[in-house]
SETIKOL-460493 format. One line per 3 residues: number of its first residue (from 1); for each residue x, y, z of N, C-alpha, C. Coordinates in steps of 0.1 Angstrom, whole numbers, plus 2048, in hexadecimal, padded with zeros to 3 digits. Layout:
<sites>
NUM = X:Y:Z:X:Y:Z:X:Y:Z  ...
</sites>
This chain:
<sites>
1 = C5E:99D:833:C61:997:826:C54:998:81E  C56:99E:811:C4A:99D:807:C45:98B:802  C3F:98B:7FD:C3A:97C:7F7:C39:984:7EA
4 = C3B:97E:7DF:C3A:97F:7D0:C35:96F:7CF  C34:971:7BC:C31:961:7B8:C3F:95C:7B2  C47:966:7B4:C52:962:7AB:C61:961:7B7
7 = C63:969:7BD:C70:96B:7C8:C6A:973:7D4  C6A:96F:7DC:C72:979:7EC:C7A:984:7ED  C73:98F:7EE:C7B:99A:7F3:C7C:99B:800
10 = C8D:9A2:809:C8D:9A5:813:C97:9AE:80F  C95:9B7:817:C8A:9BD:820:C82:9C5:81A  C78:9C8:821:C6D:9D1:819:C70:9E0:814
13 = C7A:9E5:81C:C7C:9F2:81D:C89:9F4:81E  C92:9FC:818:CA0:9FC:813:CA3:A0E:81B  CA8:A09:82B:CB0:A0D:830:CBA:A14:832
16 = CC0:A1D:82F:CCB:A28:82A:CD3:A2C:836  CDB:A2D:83A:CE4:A34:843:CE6:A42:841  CE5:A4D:848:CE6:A5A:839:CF1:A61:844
19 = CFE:A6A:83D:D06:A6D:845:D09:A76:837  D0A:A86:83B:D13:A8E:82F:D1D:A89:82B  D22:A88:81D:D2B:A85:812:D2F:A76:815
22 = D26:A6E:81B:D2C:A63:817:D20:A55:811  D29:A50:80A:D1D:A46:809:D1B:A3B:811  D0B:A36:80C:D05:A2F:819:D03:A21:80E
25 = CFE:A12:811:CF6:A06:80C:CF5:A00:813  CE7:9F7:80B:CE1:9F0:813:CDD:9E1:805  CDB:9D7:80D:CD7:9CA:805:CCC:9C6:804
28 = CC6:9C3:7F8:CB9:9B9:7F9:CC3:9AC:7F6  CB3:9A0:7F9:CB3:994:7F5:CA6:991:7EF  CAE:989:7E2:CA6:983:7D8:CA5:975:7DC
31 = C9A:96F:7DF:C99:961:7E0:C8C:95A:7D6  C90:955:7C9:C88:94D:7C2:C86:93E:7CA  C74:941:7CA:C6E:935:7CF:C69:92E:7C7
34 = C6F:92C:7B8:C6A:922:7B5:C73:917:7B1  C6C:911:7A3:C77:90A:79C:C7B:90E:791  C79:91B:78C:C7B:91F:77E:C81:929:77E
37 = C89:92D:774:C94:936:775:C89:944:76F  C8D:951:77B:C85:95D:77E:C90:96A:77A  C8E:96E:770:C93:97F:771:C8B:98B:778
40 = C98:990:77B:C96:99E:784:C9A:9A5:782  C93:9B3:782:C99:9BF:781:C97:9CD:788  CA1:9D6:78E:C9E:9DE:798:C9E:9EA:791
43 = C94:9F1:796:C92:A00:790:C91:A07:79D  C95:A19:797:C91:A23:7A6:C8B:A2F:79A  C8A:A35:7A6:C81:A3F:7A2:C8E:A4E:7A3
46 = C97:A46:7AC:CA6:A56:7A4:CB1:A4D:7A2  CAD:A4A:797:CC0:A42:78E:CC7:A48:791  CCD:A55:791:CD7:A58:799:CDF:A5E:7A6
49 = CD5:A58:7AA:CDB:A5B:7BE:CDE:A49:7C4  CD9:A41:7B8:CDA:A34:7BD:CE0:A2B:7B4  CEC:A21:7BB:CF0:A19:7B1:CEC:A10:7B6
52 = CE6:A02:7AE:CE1:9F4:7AE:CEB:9EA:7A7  CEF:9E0:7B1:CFA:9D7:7AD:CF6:9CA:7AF  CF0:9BF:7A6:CED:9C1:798:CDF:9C9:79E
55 = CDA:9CF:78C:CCC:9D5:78E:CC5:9CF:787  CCB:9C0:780:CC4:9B8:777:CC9:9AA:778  CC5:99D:777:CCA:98F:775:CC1:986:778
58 = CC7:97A:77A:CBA:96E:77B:CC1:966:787  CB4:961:78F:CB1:95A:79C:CAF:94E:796  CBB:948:798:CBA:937:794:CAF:930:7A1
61 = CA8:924:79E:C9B:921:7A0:CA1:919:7B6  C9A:922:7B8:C9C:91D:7C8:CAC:923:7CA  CAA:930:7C9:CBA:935:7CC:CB7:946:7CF
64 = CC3:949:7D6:CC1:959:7DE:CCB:95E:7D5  CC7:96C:7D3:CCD:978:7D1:CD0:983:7D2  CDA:989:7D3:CDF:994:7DD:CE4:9A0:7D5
67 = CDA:9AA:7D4:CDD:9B6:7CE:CDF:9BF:7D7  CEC:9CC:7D4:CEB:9D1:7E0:CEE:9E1:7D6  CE4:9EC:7E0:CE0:9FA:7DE:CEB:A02:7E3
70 = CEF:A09:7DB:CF6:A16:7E2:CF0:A23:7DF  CF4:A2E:7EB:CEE:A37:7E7:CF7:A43:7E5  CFA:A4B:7E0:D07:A54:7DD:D05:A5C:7E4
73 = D15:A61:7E7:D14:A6D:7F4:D0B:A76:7F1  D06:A7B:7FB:CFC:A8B:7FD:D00:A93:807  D00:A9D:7FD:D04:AAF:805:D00:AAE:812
76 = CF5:AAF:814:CED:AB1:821:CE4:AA7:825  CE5:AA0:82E:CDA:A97:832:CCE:AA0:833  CBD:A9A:831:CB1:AA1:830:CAD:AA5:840
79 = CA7:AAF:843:CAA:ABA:852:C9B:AAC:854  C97:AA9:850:C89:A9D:856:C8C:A93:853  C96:A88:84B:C9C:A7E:847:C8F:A71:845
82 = C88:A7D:837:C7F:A77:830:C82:A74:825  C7F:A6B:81E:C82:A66:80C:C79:A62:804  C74:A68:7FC:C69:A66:7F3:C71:A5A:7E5
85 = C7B:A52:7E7:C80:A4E:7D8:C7B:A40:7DF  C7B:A37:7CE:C75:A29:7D5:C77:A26:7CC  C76:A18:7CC:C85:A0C:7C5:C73:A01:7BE
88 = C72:9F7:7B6:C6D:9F1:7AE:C76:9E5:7AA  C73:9DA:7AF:C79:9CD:7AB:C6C:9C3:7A5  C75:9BE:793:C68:9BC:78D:C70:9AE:78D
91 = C64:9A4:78B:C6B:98F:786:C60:98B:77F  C68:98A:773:C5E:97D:76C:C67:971:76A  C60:967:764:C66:959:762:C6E:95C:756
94 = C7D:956:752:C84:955:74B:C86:942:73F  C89:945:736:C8B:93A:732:C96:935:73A  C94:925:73B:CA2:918:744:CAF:91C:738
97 = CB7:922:744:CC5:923:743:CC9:92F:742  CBF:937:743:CC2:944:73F:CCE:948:749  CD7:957:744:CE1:95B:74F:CDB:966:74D
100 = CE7:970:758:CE0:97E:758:CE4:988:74E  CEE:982:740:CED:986:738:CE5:98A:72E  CDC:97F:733:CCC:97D:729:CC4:984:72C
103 = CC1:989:737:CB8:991:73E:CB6:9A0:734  CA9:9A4:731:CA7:9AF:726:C9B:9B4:72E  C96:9C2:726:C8B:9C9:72A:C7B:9C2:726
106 = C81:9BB:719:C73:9B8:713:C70:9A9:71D  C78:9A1:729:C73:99A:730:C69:99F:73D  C69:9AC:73C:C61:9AE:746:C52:9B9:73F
109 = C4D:9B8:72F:C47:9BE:72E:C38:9B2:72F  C2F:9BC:733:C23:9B0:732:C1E:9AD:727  C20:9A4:71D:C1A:9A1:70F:C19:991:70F
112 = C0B:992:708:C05:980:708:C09:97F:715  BFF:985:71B:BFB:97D:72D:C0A:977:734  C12:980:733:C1C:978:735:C1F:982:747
115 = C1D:97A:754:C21:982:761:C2A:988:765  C2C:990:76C:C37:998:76C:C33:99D:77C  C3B:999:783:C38:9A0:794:C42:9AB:798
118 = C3C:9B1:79F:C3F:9BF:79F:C3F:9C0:7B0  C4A:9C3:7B7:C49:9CB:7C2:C4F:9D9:7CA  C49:9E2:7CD:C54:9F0:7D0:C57:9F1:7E0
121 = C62:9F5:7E5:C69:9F9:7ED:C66:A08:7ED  C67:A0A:7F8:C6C:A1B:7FD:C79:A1B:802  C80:A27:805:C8C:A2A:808:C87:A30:81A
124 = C8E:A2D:822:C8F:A2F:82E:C9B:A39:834  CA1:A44:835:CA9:A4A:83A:CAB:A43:849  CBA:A42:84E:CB9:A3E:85E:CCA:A4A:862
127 = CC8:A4C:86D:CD2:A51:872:CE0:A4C:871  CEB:A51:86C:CFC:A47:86D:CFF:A41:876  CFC:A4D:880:D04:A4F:88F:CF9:A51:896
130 = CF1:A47:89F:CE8:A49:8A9:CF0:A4F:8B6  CEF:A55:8BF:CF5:A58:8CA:CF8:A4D:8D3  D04:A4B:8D7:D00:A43:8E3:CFF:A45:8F1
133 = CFC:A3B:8F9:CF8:A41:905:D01:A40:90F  CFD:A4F:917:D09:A54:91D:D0A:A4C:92B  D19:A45:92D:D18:A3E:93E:D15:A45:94B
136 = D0D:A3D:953:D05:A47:962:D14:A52:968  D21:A4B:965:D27:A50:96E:D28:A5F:967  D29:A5F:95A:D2F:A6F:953:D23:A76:955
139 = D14:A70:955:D08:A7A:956:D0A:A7F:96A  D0A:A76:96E:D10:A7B:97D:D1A:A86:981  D25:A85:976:D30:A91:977:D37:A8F:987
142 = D37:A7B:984:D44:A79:98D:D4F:A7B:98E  D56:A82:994:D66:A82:993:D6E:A75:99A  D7C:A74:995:D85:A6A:996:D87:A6B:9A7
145 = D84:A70:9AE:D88:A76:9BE:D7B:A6B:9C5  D6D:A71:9BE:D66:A69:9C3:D64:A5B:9C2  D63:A55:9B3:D65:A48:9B1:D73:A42:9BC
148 = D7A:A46:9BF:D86:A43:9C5:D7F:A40:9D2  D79:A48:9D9:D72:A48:9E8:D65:A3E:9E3  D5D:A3E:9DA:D58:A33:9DD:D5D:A23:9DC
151 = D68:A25:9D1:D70:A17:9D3:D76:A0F:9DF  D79:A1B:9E9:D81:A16:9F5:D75:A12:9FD  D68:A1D:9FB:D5B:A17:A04:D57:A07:A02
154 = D58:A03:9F3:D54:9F7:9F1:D5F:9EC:9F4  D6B:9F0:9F5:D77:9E6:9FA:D75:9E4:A0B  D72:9EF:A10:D72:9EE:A24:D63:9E8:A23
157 = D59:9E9:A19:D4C:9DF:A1E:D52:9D0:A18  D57:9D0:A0B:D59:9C4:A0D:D62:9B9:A14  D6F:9BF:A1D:D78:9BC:A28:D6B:9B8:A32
160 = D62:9C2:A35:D5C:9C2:A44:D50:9B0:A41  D4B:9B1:A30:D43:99F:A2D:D4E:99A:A2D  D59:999:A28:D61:991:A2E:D64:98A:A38
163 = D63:995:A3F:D69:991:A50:D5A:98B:A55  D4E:98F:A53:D46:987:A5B:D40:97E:A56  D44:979:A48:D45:96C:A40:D4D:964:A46
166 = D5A:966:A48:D61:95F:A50:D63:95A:A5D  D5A:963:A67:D5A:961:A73:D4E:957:A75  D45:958:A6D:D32:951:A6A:D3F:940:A66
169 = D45:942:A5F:D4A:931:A58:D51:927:A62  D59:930:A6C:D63:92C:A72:D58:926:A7E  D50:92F:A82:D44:932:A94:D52:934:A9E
172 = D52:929:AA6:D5A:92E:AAF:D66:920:AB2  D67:922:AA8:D74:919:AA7:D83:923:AA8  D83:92F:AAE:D8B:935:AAF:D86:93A:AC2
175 = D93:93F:AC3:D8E:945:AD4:D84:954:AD6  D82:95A:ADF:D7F:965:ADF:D8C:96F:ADF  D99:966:AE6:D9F:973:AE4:DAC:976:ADB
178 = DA7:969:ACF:DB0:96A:AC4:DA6:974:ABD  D99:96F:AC1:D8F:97D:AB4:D94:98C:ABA  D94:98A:AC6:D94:999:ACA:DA9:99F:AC3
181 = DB0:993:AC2:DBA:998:ABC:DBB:99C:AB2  DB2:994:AA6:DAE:998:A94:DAA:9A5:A98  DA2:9A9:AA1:D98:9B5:A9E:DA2:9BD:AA4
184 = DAD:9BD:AAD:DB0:9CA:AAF:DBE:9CB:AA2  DC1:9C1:A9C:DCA:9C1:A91:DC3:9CA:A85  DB8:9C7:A85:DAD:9CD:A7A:DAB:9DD:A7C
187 = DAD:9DD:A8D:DAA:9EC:A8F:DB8:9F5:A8A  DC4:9EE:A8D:DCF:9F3:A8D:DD5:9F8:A7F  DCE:9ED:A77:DD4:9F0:A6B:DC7:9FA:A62
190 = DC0:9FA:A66:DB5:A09:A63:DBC:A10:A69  DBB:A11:A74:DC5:A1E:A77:DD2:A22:A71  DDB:A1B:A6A:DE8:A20:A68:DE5:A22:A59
193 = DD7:A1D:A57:DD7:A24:A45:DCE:A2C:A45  DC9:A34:A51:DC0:A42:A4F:DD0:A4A:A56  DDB:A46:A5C:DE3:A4C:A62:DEF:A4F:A56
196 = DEE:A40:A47:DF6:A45:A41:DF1:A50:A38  DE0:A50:A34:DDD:A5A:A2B:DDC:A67:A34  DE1:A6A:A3D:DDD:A79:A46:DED:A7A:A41
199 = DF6:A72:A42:E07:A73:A3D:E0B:A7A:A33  DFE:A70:A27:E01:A78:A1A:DFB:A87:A15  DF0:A87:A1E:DED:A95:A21:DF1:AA2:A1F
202 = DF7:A9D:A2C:E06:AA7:A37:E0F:AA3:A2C  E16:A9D:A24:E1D:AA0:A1D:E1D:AA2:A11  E10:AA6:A08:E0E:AA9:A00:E0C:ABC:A02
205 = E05:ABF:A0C:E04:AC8:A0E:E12:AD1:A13  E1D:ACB:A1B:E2F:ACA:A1A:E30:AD1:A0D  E2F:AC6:A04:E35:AC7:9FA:E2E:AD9:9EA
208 = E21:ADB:9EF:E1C:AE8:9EE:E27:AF2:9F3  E27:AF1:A02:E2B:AFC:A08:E40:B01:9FE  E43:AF3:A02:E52:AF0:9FB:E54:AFA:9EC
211 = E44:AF6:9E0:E46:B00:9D8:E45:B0E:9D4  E40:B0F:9E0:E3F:B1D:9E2:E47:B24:9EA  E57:B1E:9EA:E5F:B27:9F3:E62:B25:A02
214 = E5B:B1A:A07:E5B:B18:A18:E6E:B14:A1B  E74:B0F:A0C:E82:B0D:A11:E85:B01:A16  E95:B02:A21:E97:AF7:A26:E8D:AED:A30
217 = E8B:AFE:A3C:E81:AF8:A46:E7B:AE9:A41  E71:AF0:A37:E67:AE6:A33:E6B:AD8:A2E  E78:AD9:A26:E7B:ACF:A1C:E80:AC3:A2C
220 = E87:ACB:A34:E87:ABF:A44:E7E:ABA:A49  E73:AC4:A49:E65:ABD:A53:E63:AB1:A43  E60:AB4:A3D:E5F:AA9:A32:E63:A99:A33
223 = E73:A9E:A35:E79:A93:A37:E76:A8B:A47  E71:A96:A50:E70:A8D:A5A:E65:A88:A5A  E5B:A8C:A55:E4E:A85:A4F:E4F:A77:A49
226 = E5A:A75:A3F:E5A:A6D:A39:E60:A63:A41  E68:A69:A48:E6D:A59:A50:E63:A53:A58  E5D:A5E:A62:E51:A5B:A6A:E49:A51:A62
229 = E45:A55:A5A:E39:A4A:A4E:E3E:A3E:A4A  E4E:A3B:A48:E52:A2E:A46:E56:A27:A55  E5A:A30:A5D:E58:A28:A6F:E46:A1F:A72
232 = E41:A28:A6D:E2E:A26:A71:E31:A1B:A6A  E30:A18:A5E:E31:A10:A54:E3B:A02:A59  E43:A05:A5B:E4E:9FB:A5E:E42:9F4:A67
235 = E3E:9F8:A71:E3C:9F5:A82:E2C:9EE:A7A  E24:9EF:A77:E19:9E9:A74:E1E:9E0:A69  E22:9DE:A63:E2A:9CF:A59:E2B:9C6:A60
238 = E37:9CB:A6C:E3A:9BE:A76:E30:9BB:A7C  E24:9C5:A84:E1B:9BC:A89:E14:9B5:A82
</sites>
């Protein structure tokens, strides 16, 4: 924030967004610190690559104002996104009641000692579109196959805290040879789901052979596959 004797400028430096053919703005704020009504006026150094809305009016006494810059499309953003143009916001005291109709050139000329503050801005170019940053998994060049394998890794570790969270809560308020029954239930049903994925396997690879002409043969072994896999299935439910 500048300090004047007359208003508060913010921000010091007028910020641009720069993107081919479109336009970009940015706001100041006028804050009169006093008690007396202050005219202002904004000047640049290229009138026409910049519109100022207002570029002239008066800061009633202990009150903010909000002028806002645009900058008109440009062909090409600069290959170094440097800017030599710079902006000039001038305030002197106005006669009580003034509006911003009243506001003229000869209030900001210096005659009979009369002050006039003066402060300049630079123009700042900034990128539209910063990049954003890329997630670990895509710089990894994970595929959907793997995330899958490690999802099931973090489901069987968290089954296995489970289970010896539960066993630690309970101590031995169960028998030894009801534990030894959970654990061989635990084993059983691991086994019939590395026995159903060897299933879908064998029958995905079936179903390869099938399009390629293997015929009836194959379309039977299929089907007996399939029943096999809902027998397996059936028989581990009920237990």
């Amino acid at each position: 924030m500048s300090m004047g004797d007359f208003i508060n400028i913010q921000p010091s430096e007028l910020k641009f967004p720069v993107e081919s053919r479109k336009q970009s703005s940015c706001s100041m704020q006028l804050a009169n610190k006093t008690d007396q009504f202050i005219a202002f006026k904004v000047k640049t150094t290229n009138p026409k690559k910049y519109s100022v809305r207002p570029n002239a009016g008066i800061v009633l006494p202990n009150s903010v104002c909000h002028v806002t810059v645009t900058m008109q499309a440009q062909k090409d953003a600069p290959p170094d996104m440097q800017c030599r143009d710079k902006f000039l916001v001038q305030s002197a005291v106005a006669p009580i009641g003034s509006t911003n109709k009243d506001v003229t050139q000869e209030m900001f000329n210096r005659e009979d000692g009369k002050v006039v503050n003066e402060f300049k801005l630079r123009v700042i170019y900034i990128p539209a579109n910063p990049p954003s940053p890329v997630p670990e998994g895509d710089e990894e060049g994970n595929s959907p196959r793997s995330s899958s394998a490690e999802e099931e890794i973090r489901k069987s570790a968290l089954s296995e805290a489970v289970a010896r969270s539960l066993k630690q809560s309970m101590g031995n308020s169960l028998s030894s040879e009801a534990w030894a029954a959970v654990s061989k239930l635990n084993e059983e049903k691991a086994s019939a789901i590395q026995q159903n994925k060897k299933l879908q396997e064998e029958l995905e690879l079936l179903r390869k052979q099938t399009r390629h002409g293997q015929g009836a043969r194959v379309s039977t072994i299929v089907v007996l596959f399939c029943l096999l896999l809902g027998i397996l299935l059936g028989y581990f439910i009920k237990k």
